[in-house]
N, C-alpha and C positions, 0 to 999 in steps of 0.2 A: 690647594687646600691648606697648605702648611702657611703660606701666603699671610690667611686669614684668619689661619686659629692661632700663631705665636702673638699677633696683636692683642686680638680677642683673650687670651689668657694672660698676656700684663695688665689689663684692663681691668679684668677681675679681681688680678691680685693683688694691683695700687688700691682700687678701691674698694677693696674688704679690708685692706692692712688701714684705710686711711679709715673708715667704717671705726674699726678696732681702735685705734688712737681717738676719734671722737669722740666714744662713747665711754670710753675708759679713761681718759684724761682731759680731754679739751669741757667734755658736759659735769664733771668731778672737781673742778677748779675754778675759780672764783673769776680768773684772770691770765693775760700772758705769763708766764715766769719759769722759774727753771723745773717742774713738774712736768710743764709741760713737755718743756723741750728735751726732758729725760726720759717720756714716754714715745718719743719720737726717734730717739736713739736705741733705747731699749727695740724695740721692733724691727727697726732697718738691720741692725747690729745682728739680730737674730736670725734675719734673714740671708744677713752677709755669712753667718755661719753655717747654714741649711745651707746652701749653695754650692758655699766651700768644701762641705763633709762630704756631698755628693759627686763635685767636679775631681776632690781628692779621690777615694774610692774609686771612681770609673776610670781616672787616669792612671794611675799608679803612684802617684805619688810617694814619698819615704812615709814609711808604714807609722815613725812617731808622727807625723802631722798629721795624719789619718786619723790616729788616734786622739791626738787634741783636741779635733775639730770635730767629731763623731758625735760626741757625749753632748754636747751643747748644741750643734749644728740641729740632729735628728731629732733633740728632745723638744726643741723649738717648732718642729715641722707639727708635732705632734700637741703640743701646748697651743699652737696657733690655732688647730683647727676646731681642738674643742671650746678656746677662747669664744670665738666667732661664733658655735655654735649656741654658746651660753648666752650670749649677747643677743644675740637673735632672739632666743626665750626668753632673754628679759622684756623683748619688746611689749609681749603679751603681760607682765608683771607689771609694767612700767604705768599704763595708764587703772589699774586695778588698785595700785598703791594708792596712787595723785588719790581715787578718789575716798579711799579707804582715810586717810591723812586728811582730808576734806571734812570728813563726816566725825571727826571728833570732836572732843568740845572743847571752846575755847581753852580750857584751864588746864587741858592736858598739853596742848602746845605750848604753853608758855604764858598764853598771854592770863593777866590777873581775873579772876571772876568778881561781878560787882560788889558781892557783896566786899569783898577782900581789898577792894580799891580803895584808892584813898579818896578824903574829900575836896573837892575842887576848889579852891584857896578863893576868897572871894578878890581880891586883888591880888595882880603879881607881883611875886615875891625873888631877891635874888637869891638864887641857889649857893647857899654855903658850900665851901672846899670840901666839907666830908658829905655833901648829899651830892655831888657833881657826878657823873659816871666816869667812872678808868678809862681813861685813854686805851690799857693795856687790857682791857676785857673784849676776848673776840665775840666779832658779831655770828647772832645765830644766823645757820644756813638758811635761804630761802626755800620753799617748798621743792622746787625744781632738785636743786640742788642735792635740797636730800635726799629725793627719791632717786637720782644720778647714782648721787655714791650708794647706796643702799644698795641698786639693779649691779651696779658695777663688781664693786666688792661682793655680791653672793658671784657673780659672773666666774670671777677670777677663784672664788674657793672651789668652787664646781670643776673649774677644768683642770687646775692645778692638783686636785683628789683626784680628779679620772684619770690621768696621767699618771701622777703617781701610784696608785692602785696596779693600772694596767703594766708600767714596767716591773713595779715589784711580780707580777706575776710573771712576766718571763724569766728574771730572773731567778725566780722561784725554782724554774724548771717546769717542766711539760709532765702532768701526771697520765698516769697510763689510764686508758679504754678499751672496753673487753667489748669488743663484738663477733657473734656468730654469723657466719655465711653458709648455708647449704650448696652443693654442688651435687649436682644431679650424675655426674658421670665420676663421684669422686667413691672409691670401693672402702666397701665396709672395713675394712684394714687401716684407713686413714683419719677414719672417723675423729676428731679432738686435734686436728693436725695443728699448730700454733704459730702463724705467721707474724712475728712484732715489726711492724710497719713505720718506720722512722722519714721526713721527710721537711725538705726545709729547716735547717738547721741552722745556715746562712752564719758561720763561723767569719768573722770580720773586726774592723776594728772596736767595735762592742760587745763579741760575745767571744769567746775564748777558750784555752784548753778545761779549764775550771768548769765549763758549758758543759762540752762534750763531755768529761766523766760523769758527771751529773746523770746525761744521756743515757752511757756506756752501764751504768749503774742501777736504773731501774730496770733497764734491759734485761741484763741479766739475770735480777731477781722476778724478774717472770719468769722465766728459763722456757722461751719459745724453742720450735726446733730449728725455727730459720729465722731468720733476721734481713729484712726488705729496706734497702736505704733507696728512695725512690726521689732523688735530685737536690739541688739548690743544696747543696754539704757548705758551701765556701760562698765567699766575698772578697776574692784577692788572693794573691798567687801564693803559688808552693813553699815559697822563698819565706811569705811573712806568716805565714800560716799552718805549715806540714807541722810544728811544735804543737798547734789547738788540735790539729785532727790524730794528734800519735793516741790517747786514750783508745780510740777504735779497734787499738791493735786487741787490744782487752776482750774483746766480743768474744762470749764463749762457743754462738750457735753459729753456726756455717751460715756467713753472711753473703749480700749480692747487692752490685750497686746499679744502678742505671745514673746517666748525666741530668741536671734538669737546666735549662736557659741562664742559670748564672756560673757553671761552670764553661759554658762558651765565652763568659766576660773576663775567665780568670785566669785560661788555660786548661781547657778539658784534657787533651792529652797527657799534659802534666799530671794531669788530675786523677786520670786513670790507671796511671802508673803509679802515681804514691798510694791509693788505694790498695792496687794489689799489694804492693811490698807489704801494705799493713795488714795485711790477711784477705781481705774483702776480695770477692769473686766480679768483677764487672761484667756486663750481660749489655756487649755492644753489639745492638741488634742480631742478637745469638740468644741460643733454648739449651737448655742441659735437662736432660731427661730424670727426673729423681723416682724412687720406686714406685710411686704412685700417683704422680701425675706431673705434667710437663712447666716447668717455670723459666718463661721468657722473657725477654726486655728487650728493648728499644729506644734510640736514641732520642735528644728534645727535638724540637722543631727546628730550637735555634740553631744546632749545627747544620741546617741546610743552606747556612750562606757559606759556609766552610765545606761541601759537602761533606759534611759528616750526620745529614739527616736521617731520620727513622726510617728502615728500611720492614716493612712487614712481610715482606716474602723472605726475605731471608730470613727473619727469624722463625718463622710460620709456616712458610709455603709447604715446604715436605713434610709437617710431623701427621703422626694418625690421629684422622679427626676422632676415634674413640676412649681417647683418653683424655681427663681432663686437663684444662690447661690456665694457668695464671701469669698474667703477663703484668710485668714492672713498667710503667711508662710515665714521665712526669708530671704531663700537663693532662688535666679532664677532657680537651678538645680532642685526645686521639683516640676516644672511646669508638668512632663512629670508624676506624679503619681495625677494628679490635672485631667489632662486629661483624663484620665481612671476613675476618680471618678465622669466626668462631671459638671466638678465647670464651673461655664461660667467667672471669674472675678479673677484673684490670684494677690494681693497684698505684693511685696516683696522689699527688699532691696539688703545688702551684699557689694554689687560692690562698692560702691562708686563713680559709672563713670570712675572708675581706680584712680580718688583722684589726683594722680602726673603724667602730662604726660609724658612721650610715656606708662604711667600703664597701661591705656586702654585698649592697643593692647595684655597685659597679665592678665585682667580679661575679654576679649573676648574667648579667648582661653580656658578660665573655666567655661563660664557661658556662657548661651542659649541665652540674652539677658543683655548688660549693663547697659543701663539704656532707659527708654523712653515707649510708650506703643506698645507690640508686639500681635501677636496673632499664636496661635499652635492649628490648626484644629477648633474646636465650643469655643475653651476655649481664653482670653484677659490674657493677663501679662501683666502688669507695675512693672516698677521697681523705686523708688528712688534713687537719686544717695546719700541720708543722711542729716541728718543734722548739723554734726560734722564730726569729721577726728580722726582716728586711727596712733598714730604714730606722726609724725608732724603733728603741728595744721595747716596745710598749704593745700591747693587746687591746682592747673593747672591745667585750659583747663578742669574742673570737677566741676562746681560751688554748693554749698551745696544747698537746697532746700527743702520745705517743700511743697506736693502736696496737693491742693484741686479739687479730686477726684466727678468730677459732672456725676451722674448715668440720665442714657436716656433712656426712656423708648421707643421703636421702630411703640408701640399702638398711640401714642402722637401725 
């Protein structure tokens, strides 16, 4: 399989990158010359940087070349794709123009109307020095041409706006969502319970301590009674990073973390340990009983190559099934052993909401639920779509978000 798709996926991605340079520079210029072959470098370059940002990051590399190669590497991955997508819908533009540019009249293109013309000399005559045409007056573009650069240039404003829109909104910060969940076994004493659900925050060489208070900040002016960090906290170890995640120490509600699949790439164990120092309660497939109903978590997936996998009996197996129960777990796929263990509430992340659209429609395809609150037989899902962004610092059509999580008791 792997065999077949690393071919299969160069393939696609020479010839969309090459797609992108034809259509952007090679159909926009007159001729060979250095335009072109700046568009040629511009792209490769870009890619050379995506690559780079990626191969740093997952290796380790020294945390400043992380950082140089981040910001440009990521923003390219993310520039590319809506490049390409704009391009594409110019296709549909492209011949609507031609004809639209067609159906004008002469004299709006350029050229003279008769009556405006001159009269046609009855013998020819030599053209005097000051009626000769400039050397130095460029020629008008052809039709082709202009409709090239016309498709081209809306192409390029389009994805360059979405782009930047999208990271300014991460940067921004994640504004808070209020949603209620009824729990059927949750006692009238509990009623208004306030869980703030934080998730995906992916602290790395693009988002930073300045991030996380951000975070730590609206949090607290919700003033929930608990505080849910449900995975993906980090992008890189303890070492470059414990400085972005000290604001956490700040949390004023008795917080709980669970791991999600990027602390297995960064040092989970390290990870669990600088958390607690910072106050945070980690909930490694373990239940701590709170007065009115049971809050459990459970490990990612990803640590079951380390065995460090989600164990649901351990954290589940003995509690009484009469009391209600909300279980922390990262990814949406572990809804279905959630269900079997009778959690009435599983708090998760992962998705991102797909992050960059049309992702969506390819983290639907992997997960039970993208974001929003779902329900599988007695058991409720929510999902966050995160607080930060993985990769480019950028959003579409996914807006980041931090949920306040309001428990109903059904007796009330």
């Amino acid at each position: 399989m792997v065999i077949v798709f690393v071919p299969l996926a160069l393939a696609v991605l020479v010839g969309g990158n090459w797609y992108l340079w034809r259509r952007l520079f090679r159909d926009t210029t007159r001729a060979p010359g250095a335009l072109r072959r700046a568009g040629a470098a511009l792209i490769a370059g870009g890619w050379v940087l995506a690559v780079g940002a990626l191969v740093a990051e997952r290796t380790g590399a020294p945390f400043w070349l992380q950082r140089t190669l981040a910001w440009p590497g990521f923003l390219w991955l993310a520039l590319s794709l809506y490049l390409l997508l704009a391009v594409l819908a110019g296709e549909i533009a492209r011949p609507l123009l031609t004809l639209a540019i067609r159906r004008m009249p002469e004299r709006r293109r350029g050229a003279p109307s008769p009556e405006t013309a001159p009269p046609t000399p009855s013998a020819p005559q030599a053209p005097s020095a000051a009626a000769a045409p400039s050397a130095a007056s460029p020629a008008l573009p052809s039709r082709r041409l202009f409709v090239s650069r016309a498709v081209g240039g809306a192409a390029v404003a389009a994805a360059v706006g979405t782009v930047g829109y999208g990271t300014y909104g991460v940067l921004r910060g994640p504004r808070l969502k209020r949603v209620t969940v009824p729990l059927a076994k949750l006692p009238r004493a509990a009623h208004g319970y306030r869980i703030a659900v934080v998730s995906d925050i992916h602290l790395g060489p693009t988002l930073g301590r300045g991030f996380t208070q951000g975070i730590v900040d609206t949090i607290n002016a919700a003033q929930p009674d608990l505080v849910a960090v449900v995975g993906d906290l980090v992008d890189g170890s303890v070492k470059n990073l414990g400085p972005a995640a000290a604001p956490l120490a700040r949390l004023e509600a008795p917080s709980y973390f669970v791991t999600g699949n990027h602390e297995y790439f960064s040092g989970a164990q390290q990870w669990v340990a600088e958390v607690r120092r910072l106050g945070l309660i980690p909930l490694e497939n373990a239940r701590t009983e709170l007065p009115w109903f049971d809050l459990a978590g459970v490990n990612d997936v990803a640590g079951e190559s380390t065995g460090q996998g989600p164990d649901f009996t351990k954290a589940l197996g003995d509690r009484d099934p009469a009391r209600a129960c909300v279980l922390l777990a990262h990814q949406p796929v572990q809804i279905h052993q959630a269900v079997e263990h009778g959690v009435d509430l599983q708090l998760s992340g992962h998705t991102h909401g797909g992050q960059l659209w049309p992702g969506n429609l390819v983290a639907a395809a992997a997960n039970p639920t993208v974001a929003g609150l779902d329900r599988y037989g007695d058991t409720q899902l929510y999902v966050s779509r995160g607080a930060g962004a993985w990769g480019p610092p950028t959003r579409v059509g996914a807006p980041s978000d931090i949920t306040l999580i309001q428990l109903a008791s059904t007796h009330a």
